[in-house]
C-alpha positions, 0 to 999 in steps of 0.5 A: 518478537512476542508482541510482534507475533501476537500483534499479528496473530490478531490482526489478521483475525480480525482482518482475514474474515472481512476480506473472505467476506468482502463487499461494502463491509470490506469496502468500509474497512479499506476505506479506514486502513487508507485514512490511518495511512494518510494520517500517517504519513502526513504526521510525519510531515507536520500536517495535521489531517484537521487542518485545511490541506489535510481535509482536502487530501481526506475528500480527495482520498476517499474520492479515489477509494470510490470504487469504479463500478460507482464512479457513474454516481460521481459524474451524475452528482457533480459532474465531473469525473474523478481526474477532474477532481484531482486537478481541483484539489492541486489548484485549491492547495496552490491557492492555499500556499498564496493565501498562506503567504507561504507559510504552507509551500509549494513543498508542502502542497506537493507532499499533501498530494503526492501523499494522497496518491501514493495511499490512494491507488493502492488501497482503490486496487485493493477494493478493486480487486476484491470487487471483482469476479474470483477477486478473493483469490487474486487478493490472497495471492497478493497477500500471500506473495507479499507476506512470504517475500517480507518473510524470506527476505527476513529469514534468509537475510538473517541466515546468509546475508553478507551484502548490505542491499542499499544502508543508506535507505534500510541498513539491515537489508540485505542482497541475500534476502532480497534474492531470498525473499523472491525465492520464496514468493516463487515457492508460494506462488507454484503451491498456490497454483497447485491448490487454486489455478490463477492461470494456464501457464506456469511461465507467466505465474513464475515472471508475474510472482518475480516482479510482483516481488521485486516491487513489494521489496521495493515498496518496503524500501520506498517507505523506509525512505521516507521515514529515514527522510524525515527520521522516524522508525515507524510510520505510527504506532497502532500495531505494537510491534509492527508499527503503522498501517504503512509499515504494514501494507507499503508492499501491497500499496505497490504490488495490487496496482501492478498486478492491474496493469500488467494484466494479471488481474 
């Protein structure tokens, strides 16, 4: 727990200040967190991120991580859009499993990319809304919803939990602290509300917050399968005590994206 604590307390040192700060510096940062994640959970899979899919799924991650106001750059340099690119990067991985003869598969092609999407689109949202007008307050209320839902889920599944959430995929979770964890993000969320505004109506801020939490919990659970999966405890080991960048952002992977298309953001 000492690590643990340490390691935190540092990392968000080193972290918070770029997020206040934002722009191409934070844009930069965002764009290294999302390799490491890639290369993690390529790892996990046998992939090397020097091979030849794993330098395509690189290009196409850091293709998706373009911010939009740039994406005009794209189309005027090559001449296709981003999806465009996307549909390029699956025929040139289904050619690779030709040119293998199998040796990299169908199974393997459609990790590499599902891979890619799955760490892309959450850290291009991240970028996203940093970039936008009162952006930084959306990203802490992420943050901040994210991080008291891990916490009081941790806490209250401790202190009360008895029903085992789903042990096949996170054996220590909990019902209690799933519920729990929502309770405080709801908490978290009037304070924020109370302090800075994010919208006229308490309603949708409680409904917003509910959901919000519901998905960060289950992103944690999708990424616990994956390493039960492929039997790994930790997607990496680059923070002692935390474990991988994955370990780290799998809630905010899922929580920006949605707050996007449920027009919060």
């Amino acid at each position: 727990m000492k690590t643990r604590i340490i390691t935190g307390a540092v990392a968000l040192a080193l972290f918070l200040p770029i997020v206040l700060l934002g722009g191409p510096v934070f844009t930069v940062l965002i764009y290294a967190i999302a390799a490491i994640g890639l290369y993690e959970i390529l790892k996990m899979k046998g992939i090397s991120l020097i091979s030849f899919p794993g330098i395509i799924s690189i290009l196409l991650l850091f293709l998706l991580l373009f911010p939009s106001v740039y994406t005009e750059i794209i189309v005027n340099l090559t001449g296709h859009t981003k999806l465009e690119w996307i549909f390029v990067a699956v025929f040139i991985l289904l050619i690779f499993t030709v040119l293998t003869k199998n040796k990299f598969t169908f199974e393997n092609a459609s990790f590499v990319l599902l891979s890619t999407l799955y760490v892309g689109i959450g850290f291009y949202y991240f970028i996203e809304t940093r970039a936008i007008e009162g952006g930084l307050a959306y990203v802490i209320f992420a943050l901040l919803i994210v991080w008291t839902t891990d916490s009081g889920a941790y806490f209250t599944g401790r202190k009360l939990g008895k029903r085992k959430l789903w042990p096949e995929i996170s054996p220590n979770k909990t019902v209690e602290g799933f519920v729990g964890g929502i309770v405080w993000a709801i908490v978290t969320a009037l304070i924020i509300q109370w302090i800075s505004p994010l919208t006229s109506s308490y309603i949708i801020l409680i409904g917003i917050t509910i959901v919000a939490s519901i998905f960060g919990q289950l992103g944690d659970l999708v990424e616990s399968g994956i390493k039960r999966h492929f039997n790994v405890k930790d997607s990496g080991n680059l923070l002692p005590g935390h474990g991988g960048i994955l370990d780290r952002f799998d809630s905010l992977l899922f929580v920006l994206p949605l707050l996007h298309f449920l027009h919060f953001i």
